[in-house]
C-alpha positions in Angstrom: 52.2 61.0 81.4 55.8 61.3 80.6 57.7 64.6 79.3 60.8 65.5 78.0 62.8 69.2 77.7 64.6 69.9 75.2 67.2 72.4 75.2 67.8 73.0 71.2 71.1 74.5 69.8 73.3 74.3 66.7 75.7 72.1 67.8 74.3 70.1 71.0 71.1 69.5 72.1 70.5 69.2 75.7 67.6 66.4 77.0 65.8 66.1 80.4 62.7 63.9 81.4 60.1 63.6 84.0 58.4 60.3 84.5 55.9 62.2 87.2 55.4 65.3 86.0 57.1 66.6 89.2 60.6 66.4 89.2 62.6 67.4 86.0 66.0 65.3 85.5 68.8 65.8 83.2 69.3 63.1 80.7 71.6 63.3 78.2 73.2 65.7 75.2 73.1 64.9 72.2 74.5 66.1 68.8 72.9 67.8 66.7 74.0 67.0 63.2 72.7 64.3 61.3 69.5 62.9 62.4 68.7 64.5 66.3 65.1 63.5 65.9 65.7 60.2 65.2 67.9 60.2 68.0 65.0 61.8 70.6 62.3 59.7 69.3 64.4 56.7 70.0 65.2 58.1 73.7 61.5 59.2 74.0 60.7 55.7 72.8 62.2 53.9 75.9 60.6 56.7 78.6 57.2 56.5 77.0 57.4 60.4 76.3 53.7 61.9 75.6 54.5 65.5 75.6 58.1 67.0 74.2 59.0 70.7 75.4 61.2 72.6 73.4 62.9 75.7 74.9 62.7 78.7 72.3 64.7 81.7 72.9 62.1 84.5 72.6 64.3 87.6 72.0 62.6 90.9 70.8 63.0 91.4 67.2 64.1 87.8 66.4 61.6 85.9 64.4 63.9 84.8 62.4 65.7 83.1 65.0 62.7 81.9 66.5 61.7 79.9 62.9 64.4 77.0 63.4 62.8 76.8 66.9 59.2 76.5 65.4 60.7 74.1 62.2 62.5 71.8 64.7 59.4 71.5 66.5 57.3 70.9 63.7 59.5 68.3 62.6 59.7 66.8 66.0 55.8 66.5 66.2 55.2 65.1 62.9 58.1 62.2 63.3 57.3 61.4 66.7 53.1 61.9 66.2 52.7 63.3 69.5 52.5 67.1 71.4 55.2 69.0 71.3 55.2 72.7 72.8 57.0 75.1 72.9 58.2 76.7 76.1 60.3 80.3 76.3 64.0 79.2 77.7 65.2 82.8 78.9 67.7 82.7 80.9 67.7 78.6 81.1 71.2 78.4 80.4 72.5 81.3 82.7 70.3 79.3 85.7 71.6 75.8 84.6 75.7 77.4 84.8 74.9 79.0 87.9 73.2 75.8 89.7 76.0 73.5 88.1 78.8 76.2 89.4 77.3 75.9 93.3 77.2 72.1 92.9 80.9 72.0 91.9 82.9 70.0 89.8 85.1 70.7 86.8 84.4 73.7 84.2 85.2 70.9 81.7 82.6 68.7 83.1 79.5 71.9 83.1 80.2 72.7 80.1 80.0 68.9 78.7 76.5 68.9 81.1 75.5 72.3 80.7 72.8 71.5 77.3 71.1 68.6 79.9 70.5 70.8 82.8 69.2 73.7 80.8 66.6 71.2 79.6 65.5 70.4 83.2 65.2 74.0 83.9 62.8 74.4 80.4 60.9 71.3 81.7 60.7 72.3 85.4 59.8 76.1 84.5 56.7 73.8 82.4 55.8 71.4 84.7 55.9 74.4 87.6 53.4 76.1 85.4 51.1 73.2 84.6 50.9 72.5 88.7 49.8 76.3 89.1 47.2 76.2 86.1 45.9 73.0 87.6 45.5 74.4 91.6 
């Protein structure tokens, strides 16, 4: 069964897979005005995606932040008809700059990747967990 993270902001949204439910890897960013699900769907489409995760920043006193976490994945679930959950993403930005910082490169280039490896750190942190649960 096939997963994908999603890191969801404002502006860019940040997309990883796993194919073995092992290994998260970084995929792409995407925009995200116009029609983002449309564009995941499609992506999910060619990796034969059964389960989306979608990083929510769970801050205290910020429901109403968390809502256009909950009404993205809502949306996501009923376009794409399959399970979406939703994973906290503390701290999956900070880990992502930090891993991308060691491995070098140009700051241009992190911050262009930045949205796609925060996604593989949501969807490793998940697939990490699912492992324990299961052992």
């Amino acid at each position: 069964m096939s997963q994908m993270g999603i890191d969801y902001g404002g502006k860019r949204i940040g997309l990883a897979v796993s194919a073995s439910g092992v290994i998260a890897t970084p995929h792409s960013v995407i925009a995200a005005a116009g029609d983002p699900i449309g564009r995941i769907t499609a992506i999910a489409a060619e990796h034969e995606i059964e389960t989306f995760v979608v990083g929510v920043a769970r801050r205290p006193r910020s429901t109403a932040g968390e809502a256009k976490f909950h009404a993205f994945a809502a949306a996501l679930r009923q376009r794409s008809c399959k399970s979406v959950v939703l994973w906290d993403e503390t701290l999956s930005t900070v880990d992502a700059a930090e891993r991308l910082r060691e491995a070098g490169g140009s700051a241009s280039r992190r911050n262009e990747d930045i949205d796609m490896y925060a996604a593989a750190v949501i969807l490793q942190s998940y697939l990490d967990d699912q492992r324990r649960r299961a052992s």
